[in-house]
VEXDREN-2710 file (C-alpha; in Angstrom, 1 decimal):
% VEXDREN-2710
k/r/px/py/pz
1/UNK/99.1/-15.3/97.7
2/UNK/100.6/-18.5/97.1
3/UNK/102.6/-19.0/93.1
4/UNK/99.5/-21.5/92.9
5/UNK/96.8/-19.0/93.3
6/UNK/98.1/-16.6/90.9
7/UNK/98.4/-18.7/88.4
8/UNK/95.3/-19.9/88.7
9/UNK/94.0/-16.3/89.3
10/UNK/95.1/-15.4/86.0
11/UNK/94.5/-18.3/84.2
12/UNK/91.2/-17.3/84.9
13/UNK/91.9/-13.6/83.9
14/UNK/93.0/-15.4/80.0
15/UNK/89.6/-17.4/80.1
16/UNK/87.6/-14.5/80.7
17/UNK/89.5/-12.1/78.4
18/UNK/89.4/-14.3/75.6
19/UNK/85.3/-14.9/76.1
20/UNK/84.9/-11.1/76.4
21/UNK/87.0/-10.8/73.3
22/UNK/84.9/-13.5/71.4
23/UNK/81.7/-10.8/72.7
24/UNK/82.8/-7.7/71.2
25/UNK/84.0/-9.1/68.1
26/UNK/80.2/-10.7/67.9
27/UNK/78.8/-7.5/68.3
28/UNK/80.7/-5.7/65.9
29/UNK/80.9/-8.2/63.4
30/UNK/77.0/-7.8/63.7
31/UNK/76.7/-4.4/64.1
32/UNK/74.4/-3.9/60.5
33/UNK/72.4/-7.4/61.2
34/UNK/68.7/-6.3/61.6
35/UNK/67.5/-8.0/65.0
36/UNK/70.4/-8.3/66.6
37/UNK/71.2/-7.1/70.4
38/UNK/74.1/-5.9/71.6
39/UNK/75.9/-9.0/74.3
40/UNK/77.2/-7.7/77.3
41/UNK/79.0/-10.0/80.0
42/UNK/78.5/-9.6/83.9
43/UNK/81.8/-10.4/85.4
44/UNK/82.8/-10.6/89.0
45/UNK/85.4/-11.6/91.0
46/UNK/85.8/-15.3/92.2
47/UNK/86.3/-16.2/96.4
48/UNK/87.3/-19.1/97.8
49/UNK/88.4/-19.1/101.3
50/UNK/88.3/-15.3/101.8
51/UNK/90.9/-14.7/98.7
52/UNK/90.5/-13.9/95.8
53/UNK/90.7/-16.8/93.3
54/UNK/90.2/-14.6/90.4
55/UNK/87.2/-14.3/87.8
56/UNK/84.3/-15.8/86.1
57/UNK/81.7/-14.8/83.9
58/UNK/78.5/-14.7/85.5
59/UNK/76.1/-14.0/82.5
60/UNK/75.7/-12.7/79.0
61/UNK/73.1/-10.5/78.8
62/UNK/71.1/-8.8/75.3
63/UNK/71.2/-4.9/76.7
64/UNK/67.6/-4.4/75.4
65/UNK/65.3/-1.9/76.9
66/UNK/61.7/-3.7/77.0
67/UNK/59.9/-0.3/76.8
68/UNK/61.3/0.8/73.5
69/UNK/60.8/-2.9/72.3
70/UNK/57.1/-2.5/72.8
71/UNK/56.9/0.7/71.5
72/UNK/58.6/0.2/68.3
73/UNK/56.3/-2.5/68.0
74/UNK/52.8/-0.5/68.9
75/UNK/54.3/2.2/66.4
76/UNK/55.0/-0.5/63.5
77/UNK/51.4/-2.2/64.5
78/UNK/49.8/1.3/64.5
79/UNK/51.7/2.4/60.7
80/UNK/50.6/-1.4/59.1
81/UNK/47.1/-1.0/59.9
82/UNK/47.1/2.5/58.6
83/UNK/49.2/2.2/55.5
84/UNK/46.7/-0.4/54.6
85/UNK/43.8/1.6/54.7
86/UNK/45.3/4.5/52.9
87/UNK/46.4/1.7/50.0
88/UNK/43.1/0.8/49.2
89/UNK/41.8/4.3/49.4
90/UNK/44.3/6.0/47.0
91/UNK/43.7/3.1/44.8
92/UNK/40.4/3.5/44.6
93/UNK/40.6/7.7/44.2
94/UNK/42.9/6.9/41.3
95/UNK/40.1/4.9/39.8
96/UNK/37.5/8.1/39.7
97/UNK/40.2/10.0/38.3
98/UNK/41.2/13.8/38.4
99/UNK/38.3/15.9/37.0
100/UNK/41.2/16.9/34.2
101/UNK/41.9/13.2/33.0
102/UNK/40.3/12.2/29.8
103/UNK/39.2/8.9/31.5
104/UNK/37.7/10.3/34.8
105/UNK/34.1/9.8/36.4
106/UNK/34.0/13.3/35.8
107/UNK/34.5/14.1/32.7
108/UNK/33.0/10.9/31.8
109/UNK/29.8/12.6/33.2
110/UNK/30.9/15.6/31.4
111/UNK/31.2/13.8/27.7
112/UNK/28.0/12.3/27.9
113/UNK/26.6/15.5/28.6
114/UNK/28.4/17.0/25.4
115/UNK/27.6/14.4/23.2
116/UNK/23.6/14.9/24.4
117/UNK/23.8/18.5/23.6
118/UNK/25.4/18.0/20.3
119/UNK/23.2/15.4/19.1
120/UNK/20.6/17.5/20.1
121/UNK/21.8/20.3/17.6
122/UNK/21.9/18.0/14.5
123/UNK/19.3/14.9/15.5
124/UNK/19.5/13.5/12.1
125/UNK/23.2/12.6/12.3
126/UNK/23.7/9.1/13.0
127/UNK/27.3/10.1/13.6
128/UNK/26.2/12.4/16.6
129/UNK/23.5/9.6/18.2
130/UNK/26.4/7.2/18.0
131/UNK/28.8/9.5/20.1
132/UNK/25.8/9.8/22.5
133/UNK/25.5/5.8/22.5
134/UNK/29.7/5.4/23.5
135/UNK/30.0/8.0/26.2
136/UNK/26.9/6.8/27.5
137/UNK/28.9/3.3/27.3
138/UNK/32.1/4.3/28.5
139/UNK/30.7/6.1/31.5
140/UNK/28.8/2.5/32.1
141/UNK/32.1/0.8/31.8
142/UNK/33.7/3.2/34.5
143/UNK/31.1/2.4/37.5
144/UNK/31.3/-1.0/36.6
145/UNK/35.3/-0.8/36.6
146/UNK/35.2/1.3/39.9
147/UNK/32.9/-1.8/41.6
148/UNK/35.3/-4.4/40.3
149/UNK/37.8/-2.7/41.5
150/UNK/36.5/-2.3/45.4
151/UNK/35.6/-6.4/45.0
152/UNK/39.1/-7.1/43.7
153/UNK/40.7/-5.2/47.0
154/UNK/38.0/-7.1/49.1
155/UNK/39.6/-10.2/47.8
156/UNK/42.8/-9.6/47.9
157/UNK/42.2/-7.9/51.8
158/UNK/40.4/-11.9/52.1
159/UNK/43.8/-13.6/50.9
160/UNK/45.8/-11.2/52.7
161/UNK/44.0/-12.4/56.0
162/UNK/44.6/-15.7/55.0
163/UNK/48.3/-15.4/54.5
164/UNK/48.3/-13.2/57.6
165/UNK/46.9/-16.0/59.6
166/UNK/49.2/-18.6/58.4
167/UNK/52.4/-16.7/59.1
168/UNK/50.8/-15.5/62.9
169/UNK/50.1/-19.7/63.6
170/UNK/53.8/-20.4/62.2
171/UNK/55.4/-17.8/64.5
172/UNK/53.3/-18.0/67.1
173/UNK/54.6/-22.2/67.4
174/UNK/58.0/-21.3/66.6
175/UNK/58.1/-18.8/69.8
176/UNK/56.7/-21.5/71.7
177/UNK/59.6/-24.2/70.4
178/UNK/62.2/-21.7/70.7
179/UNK/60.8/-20.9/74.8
180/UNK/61.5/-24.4/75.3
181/UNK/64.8/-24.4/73.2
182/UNK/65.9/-21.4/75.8
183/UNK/64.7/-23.0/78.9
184/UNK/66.8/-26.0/78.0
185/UNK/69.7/-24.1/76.8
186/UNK/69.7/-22.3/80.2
187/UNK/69.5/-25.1/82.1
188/UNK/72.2/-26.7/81.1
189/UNK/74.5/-23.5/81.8
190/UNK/74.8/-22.4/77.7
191/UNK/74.7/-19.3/76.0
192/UNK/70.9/-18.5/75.2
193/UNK/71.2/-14.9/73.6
194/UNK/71.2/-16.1/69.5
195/UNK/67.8/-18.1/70.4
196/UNK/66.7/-14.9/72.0
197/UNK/67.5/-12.5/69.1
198/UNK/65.4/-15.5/66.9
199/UNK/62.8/-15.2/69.0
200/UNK/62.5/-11.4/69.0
201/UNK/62.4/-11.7/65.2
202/UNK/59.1/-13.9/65.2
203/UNK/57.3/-11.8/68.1
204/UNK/58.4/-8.3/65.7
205/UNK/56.6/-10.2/63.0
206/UNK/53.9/-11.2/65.3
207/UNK/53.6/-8.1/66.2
208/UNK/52.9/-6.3/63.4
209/UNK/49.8/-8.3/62.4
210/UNK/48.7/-8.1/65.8
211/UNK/49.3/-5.4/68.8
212/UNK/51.0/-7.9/71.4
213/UNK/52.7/-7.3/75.7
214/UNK/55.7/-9.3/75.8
215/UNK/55.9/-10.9/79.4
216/UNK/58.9/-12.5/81.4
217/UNK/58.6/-15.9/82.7
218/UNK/60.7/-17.8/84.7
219/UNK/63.4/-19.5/82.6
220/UNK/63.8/-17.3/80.3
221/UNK/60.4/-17.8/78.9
222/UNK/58.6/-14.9/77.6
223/UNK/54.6/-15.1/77.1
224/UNK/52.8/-13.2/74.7
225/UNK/49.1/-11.5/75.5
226/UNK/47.2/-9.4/72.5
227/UNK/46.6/-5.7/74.0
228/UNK/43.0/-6.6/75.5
229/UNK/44.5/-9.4/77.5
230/UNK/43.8/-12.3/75.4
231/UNK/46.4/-15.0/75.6
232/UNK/48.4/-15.7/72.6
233/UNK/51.3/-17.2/74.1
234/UNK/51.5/-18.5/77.6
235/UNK/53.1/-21.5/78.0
236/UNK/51.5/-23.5/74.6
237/UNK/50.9/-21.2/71.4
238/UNK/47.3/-20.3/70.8
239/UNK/45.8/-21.2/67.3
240/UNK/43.6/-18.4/64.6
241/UNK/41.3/-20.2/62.4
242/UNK/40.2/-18.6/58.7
243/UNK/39.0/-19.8/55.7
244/UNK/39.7/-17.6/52.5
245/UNK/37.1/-16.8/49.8
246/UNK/38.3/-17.4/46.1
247/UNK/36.3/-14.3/44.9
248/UNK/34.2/-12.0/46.8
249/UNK/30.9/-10.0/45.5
250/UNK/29.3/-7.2/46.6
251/UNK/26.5/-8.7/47.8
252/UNK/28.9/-11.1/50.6
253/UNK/29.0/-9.9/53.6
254/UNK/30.4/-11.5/57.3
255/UNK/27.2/-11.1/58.9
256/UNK/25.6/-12.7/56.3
257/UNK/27.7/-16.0/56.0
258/UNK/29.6/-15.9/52.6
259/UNK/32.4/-14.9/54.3
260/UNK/34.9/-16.3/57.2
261/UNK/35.4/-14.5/60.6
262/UNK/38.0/-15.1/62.6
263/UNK/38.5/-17.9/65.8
264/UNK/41.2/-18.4/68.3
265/UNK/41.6/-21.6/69.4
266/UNK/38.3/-23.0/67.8
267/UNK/36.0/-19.4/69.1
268/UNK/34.7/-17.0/67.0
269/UNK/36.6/-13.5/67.8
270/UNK/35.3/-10.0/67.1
271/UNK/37.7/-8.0/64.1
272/UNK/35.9/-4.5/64.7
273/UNK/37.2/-1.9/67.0
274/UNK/38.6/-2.7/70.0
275/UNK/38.9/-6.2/69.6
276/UNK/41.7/-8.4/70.5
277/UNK/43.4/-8.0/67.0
278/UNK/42.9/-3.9/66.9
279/UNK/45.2/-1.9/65.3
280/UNK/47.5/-4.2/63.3
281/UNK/47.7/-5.2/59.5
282/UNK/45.4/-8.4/60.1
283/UNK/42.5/-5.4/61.7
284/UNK/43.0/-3.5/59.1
285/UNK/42.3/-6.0/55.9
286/UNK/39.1/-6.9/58.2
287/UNK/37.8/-3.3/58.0
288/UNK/39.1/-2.8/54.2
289/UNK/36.9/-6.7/53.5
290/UNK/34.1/-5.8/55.9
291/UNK/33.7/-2.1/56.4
292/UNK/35.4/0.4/54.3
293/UNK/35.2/-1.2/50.9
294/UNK/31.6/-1.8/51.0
295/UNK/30.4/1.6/51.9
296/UNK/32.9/2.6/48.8
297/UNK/30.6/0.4/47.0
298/UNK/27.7/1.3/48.9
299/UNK/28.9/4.7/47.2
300/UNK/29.3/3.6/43.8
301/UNK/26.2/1.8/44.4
302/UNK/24.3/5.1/44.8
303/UNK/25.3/6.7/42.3
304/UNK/24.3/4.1/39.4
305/UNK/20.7/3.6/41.4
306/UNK/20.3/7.5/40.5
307/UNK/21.8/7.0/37.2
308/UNK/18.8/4.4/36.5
309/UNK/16.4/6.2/38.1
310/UNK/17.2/9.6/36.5
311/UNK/16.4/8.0/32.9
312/UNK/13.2/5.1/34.4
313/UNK/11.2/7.8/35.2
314/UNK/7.5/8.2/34.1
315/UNK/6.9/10.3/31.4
316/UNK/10.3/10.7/30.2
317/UNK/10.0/7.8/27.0
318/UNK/6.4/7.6/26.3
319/UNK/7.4/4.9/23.9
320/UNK/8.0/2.9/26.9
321/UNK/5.6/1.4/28.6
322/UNK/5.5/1.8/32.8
323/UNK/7.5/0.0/34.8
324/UNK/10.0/-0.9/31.3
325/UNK/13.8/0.1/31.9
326/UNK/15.4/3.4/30.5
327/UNK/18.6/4.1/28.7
328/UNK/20.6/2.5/32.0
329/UNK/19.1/-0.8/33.1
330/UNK/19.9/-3.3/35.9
331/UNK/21.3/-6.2/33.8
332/UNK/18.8/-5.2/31.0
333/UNK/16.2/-5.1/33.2
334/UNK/13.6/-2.6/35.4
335/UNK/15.7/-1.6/38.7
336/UNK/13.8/-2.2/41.7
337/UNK/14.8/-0.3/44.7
338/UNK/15.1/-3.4/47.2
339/UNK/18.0/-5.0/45.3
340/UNK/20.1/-1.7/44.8
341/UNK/23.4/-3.8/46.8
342/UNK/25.7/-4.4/43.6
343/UNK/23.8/-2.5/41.8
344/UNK/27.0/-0.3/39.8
345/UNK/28.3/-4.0/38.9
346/UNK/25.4/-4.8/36.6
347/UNK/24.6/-1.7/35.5
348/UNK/24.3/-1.8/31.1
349/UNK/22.9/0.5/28.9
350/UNK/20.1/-0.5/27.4
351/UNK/20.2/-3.0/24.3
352/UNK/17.7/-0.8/21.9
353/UNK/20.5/1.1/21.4
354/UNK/22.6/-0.8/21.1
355/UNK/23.4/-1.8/17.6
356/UNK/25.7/-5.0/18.4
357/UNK/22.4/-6.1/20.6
358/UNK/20.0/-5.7/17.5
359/UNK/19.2/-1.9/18.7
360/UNK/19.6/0.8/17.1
361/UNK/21.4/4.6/17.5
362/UNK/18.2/6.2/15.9
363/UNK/16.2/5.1/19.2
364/UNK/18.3/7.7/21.3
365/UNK/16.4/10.5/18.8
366/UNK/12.9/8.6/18.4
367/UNK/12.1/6.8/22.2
368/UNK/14.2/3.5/23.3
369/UNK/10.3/1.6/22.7
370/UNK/10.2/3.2/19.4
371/UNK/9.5/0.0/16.3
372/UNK/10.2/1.8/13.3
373/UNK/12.4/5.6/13.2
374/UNK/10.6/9.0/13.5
375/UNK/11.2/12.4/12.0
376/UNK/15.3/13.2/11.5
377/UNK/14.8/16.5/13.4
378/UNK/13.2/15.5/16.7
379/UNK/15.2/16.5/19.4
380/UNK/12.2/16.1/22.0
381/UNK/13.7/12.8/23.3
382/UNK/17.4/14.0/23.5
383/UNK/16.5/17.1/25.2
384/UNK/14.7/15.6/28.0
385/UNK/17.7/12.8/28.2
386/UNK/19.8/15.6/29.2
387/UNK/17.6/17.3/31.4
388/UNK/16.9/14.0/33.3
389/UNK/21.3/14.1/33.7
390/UNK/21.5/17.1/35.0
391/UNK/18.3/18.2/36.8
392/UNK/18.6/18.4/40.6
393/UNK/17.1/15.9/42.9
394/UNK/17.4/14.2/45.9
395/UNK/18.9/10.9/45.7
396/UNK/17.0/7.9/46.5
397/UNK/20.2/6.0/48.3
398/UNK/21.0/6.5/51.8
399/UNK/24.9/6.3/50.6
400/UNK/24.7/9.7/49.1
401/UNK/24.7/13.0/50.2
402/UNK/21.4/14.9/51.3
403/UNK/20.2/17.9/49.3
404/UNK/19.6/18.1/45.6
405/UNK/22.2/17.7/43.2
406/UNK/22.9/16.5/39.6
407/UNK/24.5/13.6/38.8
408/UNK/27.6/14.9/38.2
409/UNK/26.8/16.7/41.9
410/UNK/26.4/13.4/43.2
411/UNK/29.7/11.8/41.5
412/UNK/31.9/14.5/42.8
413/UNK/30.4/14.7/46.6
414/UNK/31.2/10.7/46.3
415/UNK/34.7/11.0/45.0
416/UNK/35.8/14.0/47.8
417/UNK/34.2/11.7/50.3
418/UNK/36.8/9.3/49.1
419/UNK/39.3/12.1/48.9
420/UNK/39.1/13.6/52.8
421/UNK/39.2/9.5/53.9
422/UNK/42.1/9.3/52.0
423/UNK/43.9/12.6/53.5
424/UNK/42.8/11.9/56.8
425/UNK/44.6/8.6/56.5
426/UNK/47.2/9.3/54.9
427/UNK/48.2/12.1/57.6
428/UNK/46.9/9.2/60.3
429/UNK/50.2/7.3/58.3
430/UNK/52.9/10.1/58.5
431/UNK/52.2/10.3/62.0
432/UNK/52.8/6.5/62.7
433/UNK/55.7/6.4/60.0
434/UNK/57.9/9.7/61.9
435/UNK/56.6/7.9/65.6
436/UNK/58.4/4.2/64.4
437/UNK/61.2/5.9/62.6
438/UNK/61.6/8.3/65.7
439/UNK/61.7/4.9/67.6
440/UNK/63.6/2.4/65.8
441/UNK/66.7/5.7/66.3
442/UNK/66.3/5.3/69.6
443/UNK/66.5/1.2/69.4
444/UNK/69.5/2.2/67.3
445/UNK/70.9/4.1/69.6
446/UNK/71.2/1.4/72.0
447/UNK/73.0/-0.8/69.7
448/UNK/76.4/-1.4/68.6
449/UNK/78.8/1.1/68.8
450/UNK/81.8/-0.1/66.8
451/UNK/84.2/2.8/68.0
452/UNK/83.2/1.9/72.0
453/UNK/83.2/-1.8/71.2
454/UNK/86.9/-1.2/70.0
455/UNK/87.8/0.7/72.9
456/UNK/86.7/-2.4/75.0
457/UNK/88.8/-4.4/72.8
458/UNK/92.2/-2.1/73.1
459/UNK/91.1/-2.5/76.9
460/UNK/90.7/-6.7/77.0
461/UNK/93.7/-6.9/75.3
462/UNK/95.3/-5.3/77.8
463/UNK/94.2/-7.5/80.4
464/UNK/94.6/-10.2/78.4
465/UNK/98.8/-9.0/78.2
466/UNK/98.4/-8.5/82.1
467/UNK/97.4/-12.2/83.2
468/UNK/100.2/-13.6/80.5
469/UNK/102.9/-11.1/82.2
470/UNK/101.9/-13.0/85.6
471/UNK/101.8/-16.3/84.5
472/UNK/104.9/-15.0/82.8
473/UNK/106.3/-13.6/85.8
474/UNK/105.5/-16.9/88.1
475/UNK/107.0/-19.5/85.8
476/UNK/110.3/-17.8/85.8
477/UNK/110.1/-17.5/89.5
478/UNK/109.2/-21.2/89.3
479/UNK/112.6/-22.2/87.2
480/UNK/114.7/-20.1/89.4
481/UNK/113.7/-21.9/92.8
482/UNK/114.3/-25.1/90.6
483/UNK/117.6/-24.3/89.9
484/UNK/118.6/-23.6/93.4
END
C-alpha cells in the first residue's frame, strides 16, 4: 500500500468515525424523546482496484421492528375505543347513584314512597302533602337530569368526531407532504431518518382514531390502508367528511337525518361494526352518538313511560276525567304510547299540585281534578298513589326487562344493566391497557441503550485515535524521505 492510499484510507477511517460519533451522541442525547428511533449506520469497506481504499457509510438506518410498530398501534387503537365507552358508561352509573346516596334513583324512589306513606298516616297535614309534592319533584328532576345527561355525552361524542376528523385530514396530508419530503431527501443522497421519526408520529396519531397497515413503498414512501383494506394513504391522502351538530336530542337519530355520517373522499362510509373505522376512538364516539347512549335513554325512557302510566290509569283519580294526565305528565299533558322517544326529558309532575303553577298540595289528598278541598282525613287517594308505585306489572316499553316488577324493580334492573356494561368494559379496558403497556416495553426495549451506546463510543474513539496514529505515522515517514 502506497503512503497515498493509507492516508487516504484513513482519512476516510476519521470521516466515518466522526459521523458514527455524531450517531451515538443523537441517540443518546434522545434517548427519553417519545417517537424517536434508535440510528444505526451500515458501514463497509471501500475497493478500488482490488485494494482496499478504506471506508464509507452506506446508510443510516431507524432499527424499528414493523411488527411491534403495528401492534402497539392495534393495542392503543383497541384501549381508545374502549376507554371511551367505559367513560360514558361510568358517567352515566354515577348519575343513578349508589342505592346508599341521598341523591340516588333509588332512594329517590324510596323517599317518595316514604313521604306517600306518611302523608297517608296524617292526610290533613299540609306539611306532609307538601313532602309528597318535593320527592315526587325531585325524583322528576333526576330522570330528567339522567336524559340530559346521555344527550350532553351524545353531543360531546358529535364534537369529539368532529375534532377527530379534523386532526385525521391534518395528519393524513402531512404524511403525504412528509412522503414527498423523504423521497426528495433520499434522492438527493441526505439523511432521511428525523422526517421518518415525524412521520411515525402523525401515523401513531392516525392510528389511534383509526386501526391502520403501514406499507413500504419504493422511495422510502410508506402507504397507509385502514384494517378492511380501504385506502387512506397511497400515494395522495384520502379525505373524511363530517358535519357536527350544535346540540343533539333524543329524538335525532343518523338514520333519520338530524345527524352527520361519515364520507371518505366525498362517499358515505359505514361507522358500525366491522367497518373501515372499527375499533378506534373515532368507532367508538360513533357507537356512544348512535348506539349505546340511546338505548341508555331508551332505558331511562322506559322507565318514566311506566312512571306515567302507573299513575294515568283508569280508575285511579275519579276526579279525572278519561284520557286526562295523572300526577306525572308528558309536558303537562296525556302520554300517548307512540311518542314515548324522549319521553324522561319532558317528564313534569303535574301542575294541580303544584302550588307555584296555581295547584295546590291538598289535591294529592282530595283527586288532582278535585275544584274545591275534601275531608282532612281521606287517605283514599294517597293510598292508591302508593299502591299504583309499587304494585307489580309488566312494563309497557320494550327497553325494560320482562316479568313484573315495581317501579323501583324496574329502576334498579335498568341501573345493573348499566352496571354489567360498565364492568364488562371496563375489564374489555384493563385488557387493552396491560396488552399496549406490555408492548410499548417491548418498543422500549429496542431503543436506546445509553450504557451500549457509550460502549460504541469508547470503541469509535478508538478508531478514531487509530486513523490519526497512521496519518500520524505517514507524515513523519513523509518528512524523513524529505530530508534525505
Amino acid at each position: 500500500m502506497s503512503l497515498t492510499s493509507a492516508i487516504g484510507s484513513a482519512l476516510t477511517g476519521l470521516s466515518v468515525s466522526s459521523r458514527l460519533a455524531d450517531l451515538v451522541s443523537t441517540n443518546i442525547a434522545n434517548a427519553a424523546t417519545p417517537g424517536y428511533v434508535r440510528r444505526e449506520a451500515q458501514v463497509s469497506s471501500v475497493v478500488l482496484g482490488g485494494q482496499g481504499a478504506g471506508v464509507t457509510i452506506d446508510s443510516v438506518s431507524r432499527d424499528v421492528s414493523t411488527y411491534l410498530l403495528n401492534e402497539r398501534r392495534g393495542s392503543e387503537a383497541a384501549l381508545a375505543d374502549q376507554d371511551t365507552r367505559a367513560t360514558f358508561l361510568a358517567r352515566i352509573e354515577q348519575g343513578f347513584g349508589l342505592s346508599s346516596d341521598s341523591g340516588s334513583l333509588s332512594a329517590l324512589i324510596a323517599d317518595f314512597d316514604t313521604a306517600l306513606i306518611a302523608a297517608a298516616g296524617r292526610p290533613e297535614s299540609e306539611s306532609q302533602l307538601g313532602d309528597v309534592f318535593t320527592a315526587a319533584s325531585r325524583l322528576v328532576e333526576k330522570i330528567n337530569q339522567l336524559s340530559d345527561a346521555v344527550q350532553d355525552a351524545r353531543t360531546e361524542a358529535d364534537a369529539t368526531i368532529a375534532g377527530e376528523v379534523d386532526q385525521l385530514n391534518s395528519a393524513l396530508q402531512q404524511v403525504e407532504d412528509l412522503n414527498g419530503k423523504i423521497r426528495a431527501t433520499q434522492a438527493a443522497g441526505r439523511d432521511t431518518t428525523s422526517l421518518e421519526d415525524l412521520r411515525q408520529r402523525q401515523i401513531d396519531q392516525i392510528a389511534s382514531i383509526v386501526p391502520l397497515r403501514q406499507i413500504p413503498r419504493d422511495d422510502g414512501v410508506v402507504a397507509l390502508y385502514a384494517q378492511n383494506g380501504a385506502p387512506l394513504i397511497d400515494g395522495r391522502a384520502s379525505v373524511f367528511g363530517f358535519t357536527p351538530t350544535r346540540a343533539i336530542t333524543p329524538e335525532m337519530t343518523l338514520a333519520g337525518g338530524p345527524l352527520s355520517g361519515l364520507t371518505l373522499n366525498g362517499r358515505a362510509i359505514s361507522t358500525g361494526d366491522g367497518s373501515l373505522i372499527a375499533g378506534g376512538s373515532l368507532a367508538a364516539n360513533f357507537a356512544l352518538r348512535d348506539s349505546l347512549a340511546p338505548e341508555v335513554q331508551a332505558g331511562l325512557d322506559g322507565l318514566a313511560r311506566d312512571l306515567v302510566e302507573r299513575f294515568q290509569e283508569g280508575g285511579l283519580d275519579p276526579t279525572l276525567p278519561m284520557g286526562a294526565p295523572g300526577l306525572f305528565t308528558d309536558l303537562g299533558a296525556a302520554f300517548t304510547a307512540a311518542d314515548d322517544v324522549g319521553l324522561a326529558a319532558r317528564l313534569q309532575i303535574s301542575a294541580t299540585v303544584d302550588p307555584a303553577q296555581g295547584g295546590a298540595y291538598w289535591r294529592l289528598r282530595d283527586g288532582l281534578g278535585a275544584t274545591l278541598p275534601g275531608p282532612s282525613g281521606e287517605t283514599g287517594f294517597l293510598t292508591g298513589l302508593r299502591d299504583a308505585l309499587t304494585a307489580t306489572r309488566s312494563a309497557s316499553s320494550g327497553a325494560l326487562a320482562a316479568g313484573q316488577r315495581s317501579f323501583a324493580g324496574f329502576a334498579t334492573e335498568v341501573a345493573s344493566v348499566l352496571s354489567r356494561q360498565r364492568v364488562t368494559t371496563e375489564e374489555a379496558v384493563s385488557f387493552a391497557q396491560a396488552r399496549a403497556s406490555a408492548l410499548q416495553e417491548q418498543e422500549l426495549a429496542r431503543g436506546v441503550d445509553s450504557d451500549q451506546e457509550l460502549q460504541k463510543l469508547l470503541l469509535i474513539e478508538k478508531a478514531f485515535a487509530a486513523n490519526a496514529r497512521v496519518i500520524q505515522v505517514v507524515d513523519n515517514m513523509l518528512n524523513d524521505l524529505l530530508e534525505i
